[in-house]
Each structure stands twice: as structure tokens, then as C-alpha cells.
N, C-alpha and C positions, 0 to 999 in steps of 0.2 A: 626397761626393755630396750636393748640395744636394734636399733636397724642400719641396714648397709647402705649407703647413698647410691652403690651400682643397682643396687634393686628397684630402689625411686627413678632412677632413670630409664630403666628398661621397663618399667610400666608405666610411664611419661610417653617411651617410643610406639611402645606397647599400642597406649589411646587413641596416639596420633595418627599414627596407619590406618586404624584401624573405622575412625573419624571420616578423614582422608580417603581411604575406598568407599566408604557408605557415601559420602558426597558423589563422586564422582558414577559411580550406578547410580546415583539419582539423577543426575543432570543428563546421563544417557538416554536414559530411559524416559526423561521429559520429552527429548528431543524424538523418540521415536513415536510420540503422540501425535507429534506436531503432523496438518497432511504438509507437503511442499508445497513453495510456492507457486508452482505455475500448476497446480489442480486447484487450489483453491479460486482460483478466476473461472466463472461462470458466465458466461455471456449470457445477456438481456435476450429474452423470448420475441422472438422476429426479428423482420431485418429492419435495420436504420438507413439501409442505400436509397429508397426510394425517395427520401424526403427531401426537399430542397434547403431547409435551411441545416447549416451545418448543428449534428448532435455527436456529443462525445457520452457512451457513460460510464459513470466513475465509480467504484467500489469501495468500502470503506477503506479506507489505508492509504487511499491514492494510486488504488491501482485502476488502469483504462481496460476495461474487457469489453468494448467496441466504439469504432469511430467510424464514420461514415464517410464515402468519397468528397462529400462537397466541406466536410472539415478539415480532409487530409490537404484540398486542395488550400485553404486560406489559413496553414499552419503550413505551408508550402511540404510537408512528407511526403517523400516514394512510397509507392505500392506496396512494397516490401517491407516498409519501415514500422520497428514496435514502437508503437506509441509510447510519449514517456511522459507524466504530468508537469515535472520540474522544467523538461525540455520549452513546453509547450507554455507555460509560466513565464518563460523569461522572455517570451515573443511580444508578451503582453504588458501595456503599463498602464496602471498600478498592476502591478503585478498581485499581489494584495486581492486584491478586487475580484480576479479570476480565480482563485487558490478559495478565495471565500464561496464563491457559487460552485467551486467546487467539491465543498466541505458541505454545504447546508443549499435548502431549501431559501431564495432569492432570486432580485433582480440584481441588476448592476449595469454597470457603462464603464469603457476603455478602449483603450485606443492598441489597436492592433494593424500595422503598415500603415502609423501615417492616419489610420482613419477610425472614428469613430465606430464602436460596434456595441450591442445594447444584447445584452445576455439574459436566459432566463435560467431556473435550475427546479427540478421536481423529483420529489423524493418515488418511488417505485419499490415495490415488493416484486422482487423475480427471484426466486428461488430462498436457499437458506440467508444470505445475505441480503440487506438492502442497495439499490444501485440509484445513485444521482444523474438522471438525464439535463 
């Protein structure tokens, strides 16, 4: 049985298109699952202003969904300004140190302006995600 090698190629083209769109509505359609990012930040139930020692809390991934005045003040932030983990990371040495308390449940020490500063970190249930105080 003879076959035509234009026929092997047009169903070769055939596959691959066809391959090719099912990929591609797939990965659409992942993407429409996903919520955005700025819904999925949930701020912590109550306010954090009151308190005098500075608390930041941090949500898995690294994201900040609230900081309170007297941290904005000793990470020197305007009123206005979104917080940003990495930002606020690099103020601090080891930097390491603060990235770690703000990954997991610890203590630590670092030095932020020059001066010594002793951090604590607690794990919290607020909502569907957990959040690092």
C-alpha cells in the first residue's frame, strides 16, 4: 500500500493545531480561576493603630494586608504608601532574619537605623488564609 507523504504532513499539521488550541483554552481558562491579586488580600479582623509597638501582617506569599502607624513610622513610609515586604527587607540587616519572622512563627534580633531591634512573629487564623503578626 502506497501512501502520499503530503497526507503524513497534513495530518502532522493537522495534530499540532489542534494540540496547540486545546493548550491554549486550557491555560485561559486556568487563568480565569485564579481570583486577582489585590482581592485576595484580606485584612486582619481589628485595627492594629492602637498598639504601640510597631506590627506589620503578612500573608502567605509576602503579601502586607496591614501596617500600623508606628511601623510605618520606623520603616520611615508616607501615609499613602503600599507597603512592600522586599522594600521593607532591604532597610533591615540581616535581612535574612526579618524575611524569616516573616515567613514563620519566631523570635529574631536586627539591626534597623543603626539600632538594635528584637522582633516577635505569631501565626493567626483570620479568615480563609493564615496571616503572620
Amino acid at each position: 500500500m502506497a501512501s502520499n507523504p503530503y497526507i503524513l504532513g497534513l495530518v502532522l499539521v493537522v495534530v499540532g493545531l489542534a494540540f496547540w488550541l486545546f493548550t491554549r483554552l486550557a491555560l485561559r481558562s486556568s487563568r480565569a480561576v485564579k481570583p486577582p491579586r489585590e482581592a485576595a488580600i484580606t485584612p486582619v479582623k481589628g485595627s492594629l493603630s492602637p498598639h504601640t509597638d510597631a506590627l506589620i501582617a503578612v500573608q502567605l506569599g509576602g503579601r502586607i494586608s496591614q501596617i500600623n502607624q508606628r511601623a510605618r513610622e520606623i520603616f520611615h513610609l508616607e501615609e499613602g504608601e503600599t507597603p512592600d515586604l522586599e522594600l521593607l527587607a532591604r532597610r533591615v540587616r540581616p535581612s535574612e532574619e526579618f524575611l524569616t519572622l516573616c515567613a514563620a512563627e519566631g523570635k529574631g534580633r536586627f539591626m534597623l537605623d543603626g539600632r538594635l531591634a528584637e522582633a516577635s512573629s505569631y501565626a493567626l487564623s483570620s479568615g480563609p488564609q493564615p496571616v503572620l503578626l
